[in-house]
PDB file of N, CA, C and O in Angstrom:
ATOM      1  N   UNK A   1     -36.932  -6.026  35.972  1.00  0.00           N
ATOM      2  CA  UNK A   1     -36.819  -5.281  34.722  1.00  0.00           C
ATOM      3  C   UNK A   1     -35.966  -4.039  34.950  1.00  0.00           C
ATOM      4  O   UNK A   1     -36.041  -3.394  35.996  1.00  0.00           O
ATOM      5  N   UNK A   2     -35.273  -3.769  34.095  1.00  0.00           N
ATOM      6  CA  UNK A   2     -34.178  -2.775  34.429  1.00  0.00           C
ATOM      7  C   UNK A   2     -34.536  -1.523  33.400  1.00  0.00           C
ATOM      8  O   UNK A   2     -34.103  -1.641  32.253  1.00  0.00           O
ATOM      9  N   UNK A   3     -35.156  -0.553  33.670  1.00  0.00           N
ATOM     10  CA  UNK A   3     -35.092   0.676  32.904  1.00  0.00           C
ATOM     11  C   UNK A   3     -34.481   1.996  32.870  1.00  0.00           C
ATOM     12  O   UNK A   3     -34.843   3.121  32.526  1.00  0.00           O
ATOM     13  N   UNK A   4     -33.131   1.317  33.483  1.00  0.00           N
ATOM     14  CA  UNK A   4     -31.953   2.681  33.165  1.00  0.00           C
ATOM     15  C   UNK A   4     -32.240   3.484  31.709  1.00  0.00           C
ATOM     16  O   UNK A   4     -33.160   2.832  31.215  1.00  0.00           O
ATOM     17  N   UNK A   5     -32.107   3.919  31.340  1.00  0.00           N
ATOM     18  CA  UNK A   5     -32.166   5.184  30.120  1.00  0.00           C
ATOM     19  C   UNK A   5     -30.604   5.552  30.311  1.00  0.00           C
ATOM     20  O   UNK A   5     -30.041   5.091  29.319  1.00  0.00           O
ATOM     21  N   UNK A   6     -30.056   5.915  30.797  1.00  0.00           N
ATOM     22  CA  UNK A   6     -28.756   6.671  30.769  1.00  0.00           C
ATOM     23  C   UNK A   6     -27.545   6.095  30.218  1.00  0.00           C
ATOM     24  O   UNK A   6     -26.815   6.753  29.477  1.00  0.00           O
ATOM     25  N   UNK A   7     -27.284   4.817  30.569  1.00  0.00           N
ATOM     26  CA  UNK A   7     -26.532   3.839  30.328  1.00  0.00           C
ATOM     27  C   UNK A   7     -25.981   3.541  28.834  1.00  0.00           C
ATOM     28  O   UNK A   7     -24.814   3.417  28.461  1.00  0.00           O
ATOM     29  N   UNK A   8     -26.929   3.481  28.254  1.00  0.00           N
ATOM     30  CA  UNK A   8     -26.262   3.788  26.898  1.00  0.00           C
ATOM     31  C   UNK A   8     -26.036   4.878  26.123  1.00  0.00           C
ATOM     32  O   UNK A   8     -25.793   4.762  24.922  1.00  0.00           O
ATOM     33  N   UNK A   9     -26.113   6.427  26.946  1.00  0.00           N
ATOM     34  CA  UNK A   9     -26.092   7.334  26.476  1.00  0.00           C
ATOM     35  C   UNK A   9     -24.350   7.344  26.700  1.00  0.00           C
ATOM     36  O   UNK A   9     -23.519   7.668  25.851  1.00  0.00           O
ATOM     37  N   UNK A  10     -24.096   6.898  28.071  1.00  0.00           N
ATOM     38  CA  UNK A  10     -22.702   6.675  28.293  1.00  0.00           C
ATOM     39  C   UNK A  10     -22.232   5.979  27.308  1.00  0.00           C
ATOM     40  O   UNK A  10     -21.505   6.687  26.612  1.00  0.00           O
ATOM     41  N   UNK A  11     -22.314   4.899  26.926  1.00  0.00           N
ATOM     42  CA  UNK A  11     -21.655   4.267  26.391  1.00  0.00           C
ATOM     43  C   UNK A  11     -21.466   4.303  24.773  1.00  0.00           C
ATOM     44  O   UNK A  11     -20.698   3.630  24.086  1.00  0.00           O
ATOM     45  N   UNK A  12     -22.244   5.126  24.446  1.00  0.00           N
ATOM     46  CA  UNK A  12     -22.079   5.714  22.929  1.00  0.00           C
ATOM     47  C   UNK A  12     -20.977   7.530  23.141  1.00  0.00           C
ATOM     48  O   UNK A  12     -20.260   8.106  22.322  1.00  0.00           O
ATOM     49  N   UNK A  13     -21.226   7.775  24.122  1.00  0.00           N
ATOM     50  CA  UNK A  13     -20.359   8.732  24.384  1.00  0.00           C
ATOM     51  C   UNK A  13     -18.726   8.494  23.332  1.00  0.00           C
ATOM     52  O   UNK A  13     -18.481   8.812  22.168  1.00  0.00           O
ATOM     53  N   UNK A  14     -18.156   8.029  24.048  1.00  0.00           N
ATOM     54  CA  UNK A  14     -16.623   7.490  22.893  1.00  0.00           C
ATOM     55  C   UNK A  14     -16.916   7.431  21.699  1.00  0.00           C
ATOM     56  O   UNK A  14     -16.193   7.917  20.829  1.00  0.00           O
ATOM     57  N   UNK A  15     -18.231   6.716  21.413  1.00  0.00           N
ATOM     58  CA  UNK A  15     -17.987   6.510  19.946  1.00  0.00           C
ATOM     59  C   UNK A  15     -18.465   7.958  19.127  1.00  0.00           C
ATOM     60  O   UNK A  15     -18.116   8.451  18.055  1.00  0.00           O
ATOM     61  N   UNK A  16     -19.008   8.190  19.720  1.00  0.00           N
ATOM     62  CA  UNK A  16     -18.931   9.666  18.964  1.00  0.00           C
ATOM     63  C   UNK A  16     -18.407  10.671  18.721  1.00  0.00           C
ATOM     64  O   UNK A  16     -18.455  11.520  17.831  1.00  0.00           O
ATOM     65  N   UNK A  17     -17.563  10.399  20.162  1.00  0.00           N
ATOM     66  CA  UNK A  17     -16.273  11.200  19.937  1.00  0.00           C
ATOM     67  C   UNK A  17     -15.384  11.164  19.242  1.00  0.00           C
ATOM     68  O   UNK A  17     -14.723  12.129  18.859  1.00  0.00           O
ATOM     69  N   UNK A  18     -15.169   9.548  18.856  1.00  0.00           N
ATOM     70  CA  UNK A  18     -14.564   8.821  18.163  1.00  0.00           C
ATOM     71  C   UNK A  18     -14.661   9.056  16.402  1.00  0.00           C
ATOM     72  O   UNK A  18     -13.816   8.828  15.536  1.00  0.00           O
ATOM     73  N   UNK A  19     -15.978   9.576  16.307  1.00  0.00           N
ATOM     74  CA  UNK A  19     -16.672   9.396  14.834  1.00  0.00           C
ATOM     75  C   UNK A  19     -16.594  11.070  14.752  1.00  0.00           C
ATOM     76  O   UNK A  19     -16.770  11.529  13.624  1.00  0.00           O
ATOM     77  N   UNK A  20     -16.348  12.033  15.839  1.00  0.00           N
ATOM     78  CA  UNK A  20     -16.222  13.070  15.262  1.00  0.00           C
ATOM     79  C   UNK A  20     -14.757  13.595  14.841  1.00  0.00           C
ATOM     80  O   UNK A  20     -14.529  14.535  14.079  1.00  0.00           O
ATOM     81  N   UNK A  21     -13.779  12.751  15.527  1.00  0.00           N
ATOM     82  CA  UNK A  21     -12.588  12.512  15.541  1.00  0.00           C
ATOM     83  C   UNK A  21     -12.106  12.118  13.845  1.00  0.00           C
ATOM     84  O   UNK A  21     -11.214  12.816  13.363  1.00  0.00           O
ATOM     85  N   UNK A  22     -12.573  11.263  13.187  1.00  0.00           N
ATOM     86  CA  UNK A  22     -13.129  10.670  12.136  1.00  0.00           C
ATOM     87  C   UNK A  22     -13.158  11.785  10.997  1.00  0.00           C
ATOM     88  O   UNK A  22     -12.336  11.857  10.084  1.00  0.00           O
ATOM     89  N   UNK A  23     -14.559  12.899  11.260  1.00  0.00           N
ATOM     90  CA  UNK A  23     -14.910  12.896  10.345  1.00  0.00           C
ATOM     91  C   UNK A  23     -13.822  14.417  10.320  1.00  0.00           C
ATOM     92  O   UNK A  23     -13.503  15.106   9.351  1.00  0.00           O
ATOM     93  N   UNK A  24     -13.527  14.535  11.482  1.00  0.00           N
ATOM     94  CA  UNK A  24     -12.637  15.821  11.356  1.00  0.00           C
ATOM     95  C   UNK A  24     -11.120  15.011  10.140  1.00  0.00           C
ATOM     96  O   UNK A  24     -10.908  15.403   8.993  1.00  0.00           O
ATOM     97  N   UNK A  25     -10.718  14.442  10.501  1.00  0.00           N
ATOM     98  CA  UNK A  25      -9.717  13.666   9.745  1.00  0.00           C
ATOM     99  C   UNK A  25     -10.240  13.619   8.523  1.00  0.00           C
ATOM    100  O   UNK A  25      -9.461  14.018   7.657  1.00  0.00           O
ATOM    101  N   UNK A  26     -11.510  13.196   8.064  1.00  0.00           N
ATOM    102  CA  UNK A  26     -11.790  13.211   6.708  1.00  0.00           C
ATOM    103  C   UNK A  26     -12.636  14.206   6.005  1.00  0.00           C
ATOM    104  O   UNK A  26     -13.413  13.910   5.097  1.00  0.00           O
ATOM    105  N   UNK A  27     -12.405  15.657   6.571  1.00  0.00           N
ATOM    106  CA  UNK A  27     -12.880  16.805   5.912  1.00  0.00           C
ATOM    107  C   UNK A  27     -11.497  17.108   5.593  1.00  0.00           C
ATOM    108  O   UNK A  27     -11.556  17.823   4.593  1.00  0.00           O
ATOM    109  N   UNK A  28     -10.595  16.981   5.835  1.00  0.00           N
ATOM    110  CA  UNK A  28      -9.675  17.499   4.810  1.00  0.00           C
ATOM    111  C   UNK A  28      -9.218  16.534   3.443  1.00  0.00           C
ATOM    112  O   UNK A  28      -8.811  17.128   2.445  1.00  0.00           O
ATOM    113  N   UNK A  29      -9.284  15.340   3.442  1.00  0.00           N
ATOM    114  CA  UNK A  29      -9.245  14.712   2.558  1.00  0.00           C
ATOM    115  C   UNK A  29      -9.670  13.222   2.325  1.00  0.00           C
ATOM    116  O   UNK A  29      -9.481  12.478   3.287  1.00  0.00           O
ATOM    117  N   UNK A  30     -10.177  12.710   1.272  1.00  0.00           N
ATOM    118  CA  UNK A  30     -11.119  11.769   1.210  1.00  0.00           C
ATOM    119  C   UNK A  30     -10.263  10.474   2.231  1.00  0.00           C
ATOM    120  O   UNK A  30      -9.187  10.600   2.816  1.00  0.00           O
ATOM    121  N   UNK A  31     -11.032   9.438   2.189  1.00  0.00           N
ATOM    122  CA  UNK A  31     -10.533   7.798   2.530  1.00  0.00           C
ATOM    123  C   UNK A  31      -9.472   7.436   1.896  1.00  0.00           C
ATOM    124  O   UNK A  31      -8.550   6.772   2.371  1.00  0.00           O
ATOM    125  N   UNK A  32      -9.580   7.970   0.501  1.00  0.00           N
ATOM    126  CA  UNK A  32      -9.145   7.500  -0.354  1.00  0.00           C
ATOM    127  C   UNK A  32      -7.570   8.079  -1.100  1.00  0.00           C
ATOM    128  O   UNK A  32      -6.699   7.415  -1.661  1.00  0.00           O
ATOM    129  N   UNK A  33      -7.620   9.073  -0.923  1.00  0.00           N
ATOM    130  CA  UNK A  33      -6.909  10.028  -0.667  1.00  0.00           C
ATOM    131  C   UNK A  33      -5.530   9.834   0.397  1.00  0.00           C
ATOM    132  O   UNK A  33      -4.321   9.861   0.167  1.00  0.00           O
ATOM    133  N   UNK A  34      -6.288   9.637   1.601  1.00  0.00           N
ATOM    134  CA  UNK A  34      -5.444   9.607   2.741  1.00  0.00           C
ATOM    135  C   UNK A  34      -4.826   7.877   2.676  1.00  0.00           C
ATOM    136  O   UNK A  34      -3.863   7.634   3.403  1.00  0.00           O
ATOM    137  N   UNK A  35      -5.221   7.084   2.077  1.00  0.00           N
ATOM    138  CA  UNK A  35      -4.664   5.696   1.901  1.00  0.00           C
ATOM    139  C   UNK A  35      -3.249   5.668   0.723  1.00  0.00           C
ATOM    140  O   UNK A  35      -2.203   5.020   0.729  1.00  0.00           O
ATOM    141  N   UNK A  36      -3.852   6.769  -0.295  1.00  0.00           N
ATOM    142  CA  UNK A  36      -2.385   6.799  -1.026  1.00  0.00           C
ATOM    143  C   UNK A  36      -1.424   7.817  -0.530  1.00  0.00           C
ATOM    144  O   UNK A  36      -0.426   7.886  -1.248  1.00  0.00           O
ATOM    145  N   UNK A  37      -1.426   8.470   0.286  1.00  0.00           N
ATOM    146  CA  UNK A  37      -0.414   9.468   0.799  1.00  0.00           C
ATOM    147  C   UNK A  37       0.215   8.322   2.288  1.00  0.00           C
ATOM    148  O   UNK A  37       1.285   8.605   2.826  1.00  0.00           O
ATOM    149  N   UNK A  38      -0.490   7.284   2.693  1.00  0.00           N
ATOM    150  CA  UNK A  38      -0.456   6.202   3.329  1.00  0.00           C
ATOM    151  C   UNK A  38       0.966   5.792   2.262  1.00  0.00           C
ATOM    152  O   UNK A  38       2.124   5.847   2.678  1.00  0.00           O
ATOM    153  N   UNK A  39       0.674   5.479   1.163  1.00  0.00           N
ATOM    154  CA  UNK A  39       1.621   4.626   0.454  1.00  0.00           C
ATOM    155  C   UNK A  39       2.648   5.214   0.167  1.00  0.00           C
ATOM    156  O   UNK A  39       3.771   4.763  -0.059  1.00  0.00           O
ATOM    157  N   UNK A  40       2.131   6.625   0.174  1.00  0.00           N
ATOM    158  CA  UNK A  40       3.681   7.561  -0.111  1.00  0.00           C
ATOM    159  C   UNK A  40       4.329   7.172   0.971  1.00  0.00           C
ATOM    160  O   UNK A  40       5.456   6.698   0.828  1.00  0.00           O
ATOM    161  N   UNK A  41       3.970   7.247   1.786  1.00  0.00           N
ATOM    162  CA  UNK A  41       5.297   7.751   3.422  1.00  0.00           C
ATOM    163  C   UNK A  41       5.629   6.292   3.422  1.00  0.00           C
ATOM    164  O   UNK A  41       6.829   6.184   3.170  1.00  0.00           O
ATOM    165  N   UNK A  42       5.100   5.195   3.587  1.00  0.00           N
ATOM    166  CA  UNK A  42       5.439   3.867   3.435  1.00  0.00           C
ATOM    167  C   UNK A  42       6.521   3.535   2.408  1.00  0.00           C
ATOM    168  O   UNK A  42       7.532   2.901   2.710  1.00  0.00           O
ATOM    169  N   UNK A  43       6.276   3.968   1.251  1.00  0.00           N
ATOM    170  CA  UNK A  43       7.388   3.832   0.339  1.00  0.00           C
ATOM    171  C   UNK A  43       8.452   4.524   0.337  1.00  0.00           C
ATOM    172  O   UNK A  43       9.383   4.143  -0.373  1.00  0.00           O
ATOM    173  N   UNK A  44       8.579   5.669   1.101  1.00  0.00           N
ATOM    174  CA  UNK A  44       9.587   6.572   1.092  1.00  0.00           C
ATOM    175  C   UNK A  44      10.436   6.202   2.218  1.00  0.00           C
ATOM    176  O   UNK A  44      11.648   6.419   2.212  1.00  0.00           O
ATOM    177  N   UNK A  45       9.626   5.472   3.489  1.00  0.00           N
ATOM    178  CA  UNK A  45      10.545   4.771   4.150  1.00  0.00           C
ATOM    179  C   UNK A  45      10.933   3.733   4.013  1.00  0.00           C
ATOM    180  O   UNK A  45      11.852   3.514   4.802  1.00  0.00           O
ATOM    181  N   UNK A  46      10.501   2.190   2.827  1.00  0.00           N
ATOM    182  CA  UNK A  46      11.280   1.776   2.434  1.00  0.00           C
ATOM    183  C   UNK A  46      12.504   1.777   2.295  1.00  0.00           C
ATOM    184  O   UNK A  46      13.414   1.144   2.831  1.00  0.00           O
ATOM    185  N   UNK A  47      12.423   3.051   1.016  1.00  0.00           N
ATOM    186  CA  UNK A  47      13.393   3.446   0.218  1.00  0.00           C
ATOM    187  C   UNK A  47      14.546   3.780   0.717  1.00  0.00           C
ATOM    188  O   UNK A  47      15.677   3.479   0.336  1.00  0.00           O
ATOM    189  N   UNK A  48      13.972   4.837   2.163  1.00  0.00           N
ATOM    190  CA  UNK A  48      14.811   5.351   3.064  1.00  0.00           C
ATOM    191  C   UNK A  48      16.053   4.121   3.686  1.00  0.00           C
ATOM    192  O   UNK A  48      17.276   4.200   3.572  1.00  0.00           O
ATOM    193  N   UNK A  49      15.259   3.045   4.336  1.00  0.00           N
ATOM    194  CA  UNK A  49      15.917   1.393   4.356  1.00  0.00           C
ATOM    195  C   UNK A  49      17.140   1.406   4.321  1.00  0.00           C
ATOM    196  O   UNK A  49      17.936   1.266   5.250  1.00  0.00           O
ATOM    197  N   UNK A  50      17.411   1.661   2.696  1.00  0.00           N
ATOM    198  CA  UNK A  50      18.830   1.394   2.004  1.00  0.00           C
ATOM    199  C   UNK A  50      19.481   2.394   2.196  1.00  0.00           C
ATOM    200  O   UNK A  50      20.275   2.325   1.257  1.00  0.00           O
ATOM    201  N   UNK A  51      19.753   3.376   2.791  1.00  0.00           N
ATOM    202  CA  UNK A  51      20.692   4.153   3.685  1.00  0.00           C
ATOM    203  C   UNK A  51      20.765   4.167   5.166  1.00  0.00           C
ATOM    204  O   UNK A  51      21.869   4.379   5.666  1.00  0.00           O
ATOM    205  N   UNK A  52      19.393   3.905   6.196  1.00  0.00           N
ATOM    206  CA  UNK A  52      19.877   3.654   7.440  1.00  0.00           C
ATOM    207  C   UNK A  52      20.295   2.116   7.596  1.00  0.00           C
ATOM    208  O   UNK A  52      20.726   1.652   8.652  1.00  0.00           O
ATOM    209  N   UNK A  53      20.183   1.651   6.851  1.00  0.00           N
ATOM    210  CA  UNK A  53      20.247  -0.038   7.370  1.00  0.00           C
ATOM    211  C   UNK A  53      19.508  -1.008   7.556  1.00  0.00           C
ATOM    212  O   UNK A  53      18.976  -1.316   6.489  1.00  0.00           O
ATOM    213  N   UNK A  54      19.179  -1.698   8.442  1.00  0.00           N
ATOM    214  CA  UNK A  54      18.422  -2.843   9.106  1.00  0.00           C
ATOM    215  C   UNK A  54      17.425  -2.252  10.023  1.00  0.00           C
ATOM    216  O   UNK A  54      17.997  -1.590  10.890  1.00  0.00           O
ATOM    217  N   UNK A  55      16.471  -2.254  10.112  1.00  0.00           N
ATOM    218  CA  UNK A  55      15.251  -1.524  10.463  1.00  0.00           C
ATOM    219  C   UNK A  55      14.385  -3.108  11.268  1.00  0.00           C
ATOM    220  O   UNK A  55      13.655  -3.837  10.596  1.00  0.00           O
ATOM    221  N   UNK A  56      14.693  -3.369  12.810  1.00  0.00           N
ATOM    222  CA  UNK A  56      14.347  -4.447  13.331  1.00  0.00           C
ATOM    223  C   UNK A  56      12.818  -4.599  13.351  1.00  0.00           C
ATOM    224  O   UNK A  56      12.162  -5.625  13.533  1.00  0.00           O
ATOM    225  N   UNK A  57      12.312  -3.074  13.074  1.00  0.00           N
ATOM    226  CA  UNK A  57      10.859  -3.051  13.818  1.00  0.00           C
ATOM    227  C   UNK A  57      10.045  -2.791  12.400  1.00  0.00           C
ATOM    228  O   UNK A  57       8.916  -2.305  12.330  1.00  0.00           O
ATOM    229  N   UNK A  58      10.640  -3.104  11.586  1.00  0.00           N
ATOM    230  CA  UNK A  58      10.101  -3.010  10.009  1.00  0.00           C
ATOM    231  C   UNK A  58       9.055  -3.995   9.876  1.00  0.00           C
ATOM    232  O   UNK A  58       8.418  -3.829   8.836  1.00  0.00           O
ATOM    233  N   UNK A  59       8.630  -5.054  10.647  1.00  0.00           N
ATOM    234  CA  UNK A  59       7.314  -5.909  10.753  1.00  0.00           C
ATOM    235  C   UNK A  59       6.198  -4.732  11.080  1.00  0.00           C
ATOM    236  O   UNK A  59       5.310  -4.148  10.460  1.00  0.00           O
ATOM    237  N   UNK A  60       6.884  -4.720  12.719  1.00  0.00           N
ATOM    238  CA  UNK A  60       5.829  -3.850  12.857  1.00  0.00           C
ATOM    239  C   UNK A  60       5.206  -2.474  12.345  1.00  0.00           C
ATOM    240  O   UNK A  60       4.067  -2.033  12.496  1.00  0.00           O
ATOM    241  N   UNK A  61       6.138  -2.022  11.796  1.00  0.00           N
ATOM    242  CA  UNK A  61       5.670  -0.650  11.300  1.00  0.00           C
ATOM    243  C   UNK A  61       4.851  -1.688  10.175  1.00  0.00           C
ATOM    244  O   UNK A  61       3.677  -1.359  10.000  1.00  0.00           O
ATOM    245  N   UNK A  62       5.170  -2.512   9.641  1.00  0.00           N
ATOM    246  CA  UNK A  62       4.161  -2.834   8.078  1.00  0.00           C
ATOM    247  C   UNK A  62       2.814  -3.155   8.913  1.00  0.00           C
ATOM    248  O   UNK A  62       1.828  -2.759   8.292  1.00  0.00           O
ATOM    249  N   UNK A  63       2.580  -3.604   9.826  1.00  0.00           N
ATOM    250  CA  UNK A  63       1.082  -4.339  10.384  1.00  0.00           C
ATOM    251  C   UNK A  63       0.690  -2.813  10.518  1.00  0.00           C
ATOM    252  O   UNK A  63      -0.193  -2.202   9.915  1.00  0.00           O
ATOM    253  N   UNK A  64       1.638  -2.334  11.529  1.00  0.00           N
ATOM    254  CA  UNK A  64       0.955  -1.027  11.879  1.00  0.00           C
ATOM    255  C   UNK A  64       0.025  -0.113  10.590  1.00  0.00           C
ATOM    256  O   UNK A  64      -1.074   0.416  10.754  1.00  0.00           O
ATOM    257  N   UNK A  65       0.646  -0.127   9.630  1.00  0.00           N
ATOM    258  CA  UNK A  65       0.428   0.644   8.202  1.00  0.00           C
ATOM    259  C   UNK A  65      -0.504  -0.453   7.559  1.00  0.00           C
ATOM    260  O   UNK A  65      -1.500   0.082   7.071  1.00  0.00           O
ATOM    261  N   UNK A  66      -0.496  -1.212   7.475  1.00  0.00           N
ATOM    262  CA  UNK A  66      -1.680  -2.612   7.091  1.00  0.00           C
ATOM    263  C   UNK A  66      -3.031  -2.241   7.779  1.00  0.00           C
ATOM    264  O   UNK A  66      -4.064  -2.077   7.130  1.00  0.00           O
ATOM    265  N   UNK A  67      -2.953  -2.113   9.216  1.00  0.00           N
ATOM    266  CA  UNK A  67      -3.931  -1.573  10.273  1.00  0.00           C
ATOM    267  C   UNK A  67      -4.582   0.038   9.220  1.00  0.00           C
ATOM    268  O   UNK A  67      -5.680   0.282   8.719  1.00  0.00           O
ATOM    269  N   UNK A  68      -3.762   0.527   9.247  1.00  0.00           N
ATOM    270  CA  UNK A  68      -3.967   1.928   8.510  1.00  0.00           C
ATOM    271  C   UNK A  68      -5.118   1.863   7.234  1.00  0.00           C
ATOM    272  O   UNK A  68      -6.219   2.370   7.020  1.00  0.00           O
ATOM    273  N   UNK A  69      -4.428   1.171   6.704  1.00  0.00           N
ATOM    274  CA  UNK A  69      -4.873   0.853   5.124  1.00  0.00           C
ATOM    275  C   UNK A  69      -6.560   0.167   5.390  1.00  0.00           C
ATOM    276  O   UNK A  69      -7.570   0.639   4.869  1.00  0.00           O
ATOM    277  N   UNK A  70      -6.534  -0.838   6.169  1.00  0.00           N
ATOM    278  CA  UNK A  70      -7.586  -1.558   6.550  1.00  0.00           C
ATOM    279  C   UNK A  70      -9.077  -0.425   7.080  1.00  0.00           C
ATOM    280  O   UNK A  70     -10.234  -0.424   6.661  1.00  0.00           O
ATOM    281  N   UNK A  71      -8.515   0.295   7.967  1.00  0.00           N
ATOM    282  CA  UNK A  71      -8.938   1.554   8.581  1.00  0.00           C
ATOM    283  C   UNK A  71      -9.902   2.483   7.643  1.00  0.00           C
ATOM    284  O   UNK A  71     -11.023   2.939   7.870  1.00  0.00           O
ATOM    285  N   UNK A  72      -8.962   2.603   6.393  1.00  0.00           N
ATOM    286  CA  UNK A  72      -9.414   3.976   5.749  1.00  0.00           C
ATOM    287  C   UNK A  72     -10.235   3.316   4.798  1.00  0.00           C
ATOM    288  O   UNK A  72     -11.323   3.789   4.469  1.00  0.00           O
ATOM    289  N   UNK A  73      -9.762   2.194   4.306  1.00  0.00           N
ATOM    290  CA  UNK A  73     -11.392   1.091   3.560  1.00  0.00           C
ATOM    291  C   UNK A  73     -12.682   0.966   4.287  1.00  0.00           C
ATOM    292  O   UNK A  73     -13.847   1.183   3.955  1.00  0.00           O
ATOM    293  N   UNK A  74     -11.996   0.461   5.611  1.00  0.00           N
ATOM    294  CA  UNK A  74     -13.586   0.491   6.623  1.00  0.00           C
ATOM    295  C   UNK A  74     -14.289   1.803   6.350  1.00  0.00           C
ATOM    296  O   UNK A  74     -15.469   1.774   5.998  1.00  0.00           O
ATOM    297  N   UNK A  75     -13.699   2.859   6.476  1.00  0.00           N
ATOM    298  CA  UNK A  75     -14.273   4.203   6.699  1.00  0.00           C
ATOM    299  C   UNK A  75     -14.680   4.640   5.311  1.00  0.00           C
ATOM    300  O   UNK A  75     -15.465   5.587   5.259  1.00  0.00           O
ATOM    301  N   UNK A  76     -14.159   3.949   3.868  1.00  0.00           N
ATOM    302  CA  UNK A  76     -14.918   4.341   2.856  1.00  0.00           C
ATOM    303  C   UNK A  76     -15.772   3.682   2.757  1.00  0.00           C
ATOM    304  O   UNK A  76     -16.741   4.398   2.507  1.00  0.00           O
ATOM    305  N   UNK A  77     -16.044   2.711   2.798  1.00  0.00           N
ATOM    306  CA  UNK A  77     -17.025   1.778   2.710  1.00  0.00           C
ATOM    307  C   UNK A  77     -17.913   2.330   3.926  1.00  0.00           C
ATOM    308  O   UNK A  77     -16.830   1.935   4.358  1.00  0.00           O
ATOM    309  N   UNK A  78     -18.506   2.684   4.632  1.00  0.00           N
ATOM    310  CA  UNK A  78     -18.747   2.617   5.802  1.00  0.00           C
ATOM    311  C   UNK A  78     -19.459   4.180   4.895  1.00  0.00           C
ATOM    312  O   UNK A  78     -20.666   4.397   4.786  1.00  0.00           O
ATOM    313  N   UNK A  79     -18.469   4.986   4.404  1.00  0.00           N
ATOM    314  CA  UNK A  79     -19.560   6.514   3.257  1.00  0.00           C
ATOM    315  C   UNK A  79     -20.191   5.763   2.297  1.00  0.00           C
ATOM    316  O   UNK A  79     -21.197   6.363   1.919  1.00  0.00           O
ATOM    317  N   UNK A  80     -20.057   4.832   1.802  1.00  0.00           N
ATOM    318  CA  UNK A  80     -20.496   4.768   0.383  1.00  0.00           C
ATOM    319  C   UNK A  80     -21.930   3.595   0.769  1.00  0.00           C
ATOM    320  O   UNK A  80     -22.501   2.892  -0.064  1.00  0.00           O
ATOM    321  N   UNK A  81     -22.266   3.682   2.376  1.00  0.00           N
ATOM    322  CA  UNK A  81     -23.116   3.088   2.821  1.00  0.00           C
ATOM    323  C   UNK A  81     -23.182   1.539   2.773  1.00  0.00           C
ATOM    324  O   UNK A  81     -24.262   0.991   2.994  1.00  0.00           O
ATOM    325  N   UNK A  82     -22.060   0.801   2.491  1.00  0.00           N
ATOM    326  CA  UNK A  82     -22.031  -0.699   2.537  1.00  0.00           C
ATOM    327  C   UNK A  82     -21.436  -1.380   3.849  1.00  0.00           C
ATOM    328  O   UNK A  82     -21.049  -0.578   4.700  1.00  0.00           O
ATOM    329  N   UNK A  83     -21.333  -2.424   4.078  1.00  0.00           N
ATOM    330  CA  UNK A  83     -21.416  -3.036   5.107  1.00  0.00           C
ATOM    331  C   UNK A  83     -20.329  -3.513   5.211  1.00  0.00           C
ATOM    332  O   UNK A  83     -20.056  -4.222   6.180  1.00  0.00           O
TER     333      UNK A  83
END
């Protein structure tokens, strides 16, 4: 029988750091909030597009920003206490 105690004190360590990391990010402005200023900069580099050119890594920046979007739903949902 194994009765370490400590072990998961470690291992919640990150995540709390993680979640204070979090909530510092979302005292200045909601989930919701920060998902449409998400869409601003996304659209503005679109837009941007049609003056630099061909933008090879334009997949990835969209997953990357998809990731984003996905992110700030988890984290509202996640306030509004649902699963």
């Amino acid at each position: 029988m194994n009765t370490e105690t400590h072990a998961p004190e470690i291992a919640e360590s990150p995540l709390l750091a993680y979640g204070k990391e979090v909530a510092k990010l979302l005292s200045s402005s909601s989930a919701e909030n920060w998902s449409n200023e998400l869409w601003t900069i996304f659209t503005g580099y679109i837009i941007s597009l049609k003056e630099q050119g061909h933008a090879p890594e334009l997949c990835d920046t969209y997953f990357s920003f998809k990731e984003l979007l996905d992110f700030f739903a988890k984290v509202e949902r996640i306030g509004r206490g649902d699963k």
